[in-house]
C-alpha positions in Angstrom: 0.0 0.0 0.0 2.9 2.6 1.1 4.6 1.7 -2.3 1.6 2.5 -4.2 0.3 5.6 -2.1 3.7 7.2 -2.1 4.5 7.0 -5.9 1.4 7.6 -7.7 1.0 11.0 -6.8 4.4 12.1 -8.2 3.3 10.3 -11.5 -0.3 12.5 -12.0 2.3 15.4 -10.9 4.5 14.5 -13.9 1.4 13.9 -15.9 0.0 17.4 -15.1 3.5 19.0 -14.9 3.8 18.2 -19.2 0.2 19.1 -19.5 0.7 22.6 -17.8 3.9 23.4 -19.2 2.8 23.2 -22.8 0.1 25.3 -22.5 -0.7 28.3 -24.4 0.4 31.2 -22.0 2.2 28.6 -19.6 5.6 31.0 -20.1 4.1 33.9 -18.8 3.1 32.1 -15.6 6.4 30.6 -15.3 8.2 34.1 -15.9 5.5 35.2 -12.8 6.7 32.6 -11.0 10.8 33.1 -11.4 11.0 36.8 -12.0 11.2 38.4 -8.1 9.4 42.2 -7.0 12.3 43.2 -5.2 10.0 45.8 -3.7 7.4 43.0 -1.6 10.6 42.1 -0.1 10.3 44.8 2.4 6.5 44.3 2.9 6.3 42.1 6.2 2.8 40.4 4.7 5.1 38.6 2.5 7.4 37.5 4.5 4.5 36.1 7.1 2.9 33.8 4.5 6.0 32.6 3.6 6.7 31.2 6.8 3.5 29.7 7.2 3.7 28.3 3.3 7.0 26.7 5.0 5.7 25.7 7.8 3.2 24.1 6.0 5.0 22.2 4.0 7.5 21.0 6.0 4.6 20.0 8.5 3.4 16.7 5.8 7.3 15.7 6.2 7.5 15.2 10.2 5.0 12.3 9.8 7.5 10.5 7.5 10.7 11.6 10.0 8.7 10.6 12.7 8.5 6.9 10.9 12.3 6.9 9.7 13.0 7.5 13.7 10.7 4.9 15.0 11.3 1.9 12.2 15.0 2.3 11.7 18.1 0.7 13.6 19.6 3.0 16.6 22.7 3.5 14.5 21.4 4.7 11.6 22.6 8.2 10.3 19.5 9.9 10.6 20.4 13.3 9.3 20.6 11.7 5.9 16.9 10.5 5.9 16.4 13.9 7.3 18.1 15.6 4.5 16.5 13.8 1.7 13.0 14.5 2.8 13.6 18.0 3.4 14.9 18.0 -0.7 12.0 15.9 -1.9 9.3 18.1 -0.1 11.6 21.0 -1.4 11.3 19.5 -5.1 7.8 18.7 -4.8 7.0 22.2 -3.4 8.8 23.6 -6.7 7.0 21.3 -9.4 3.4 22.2 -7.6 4.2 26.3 -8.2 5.2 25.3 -11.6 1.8 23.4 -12.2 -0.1 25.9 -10.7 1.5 28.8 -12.4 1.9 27.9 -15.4 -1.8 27.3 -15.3 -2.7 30.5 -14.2 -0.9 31.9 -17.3 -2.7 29.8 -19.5 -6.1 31.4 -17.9 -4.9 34.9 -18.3 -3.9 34.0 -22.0 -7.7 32.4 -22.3 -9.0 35.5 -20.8 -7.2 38.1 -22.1 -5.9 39.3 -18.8 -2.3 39.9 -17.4 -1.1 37.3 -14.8 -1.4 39.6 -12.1 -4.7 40.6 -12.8 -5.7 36.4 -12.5 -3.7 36.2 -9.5 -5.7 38.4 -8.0 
């Protein structure tokens, strides 16, 4: 069950990552996505949900740490279990904002609209 539950959902996220990234408009969302506003770095607001988005996220990976601690031997290097979730949760965090942005370009192209005006 473990084997199935924890691979299948990276292949619909490849599935919808080739989807999303070929559609029309997908480019704009991704330059959204990758180009920074220097100027919300100063606005506290961002940096608040960005801690929570991290927290967030990071949350769904203790319940995997907290099996890696209970199921492995005593003399097991931890830190590299420890490491490899926080990358793969990292990764996975990264292909979602792709999906999802590249998406939202894709509506603004349907629409008409800038990026930023969908985002809103």
């Amino acid at each position: 069950v473990v084997l199935v539950t924890a691979t299948v959902p990276y292949v619909f996220i490849m599935i919808f990552l080739v989807r999303a990234v070929t559609l029309d408009g997908a480019g704009d969302g991704l330059k959204y996505l990758f180009s920074p506003n220097w100027r919300l770095l100063l606005d506290v607001k961002v940096w608040v949900n960005a801690a929570a988005q991290n927290f967030n996220s990071i949350g769904i990976g203790f319940g995997s740490m907290i099996t890696f601690s209970s199921y492995n031997k005593f003399s097991n290097n931890l830190l590299m279990d420890v490491w490899l979730i926080a990358m793969v949760n990292a990764g996975t965090s990264l292909l979602a904002g792709i999906i999802v942005f590249s998406t939202m370009g894709n509506i603004g192209y349907e629409l008409g609209k800038n990026i930023t005006e969908v985002v809103a």
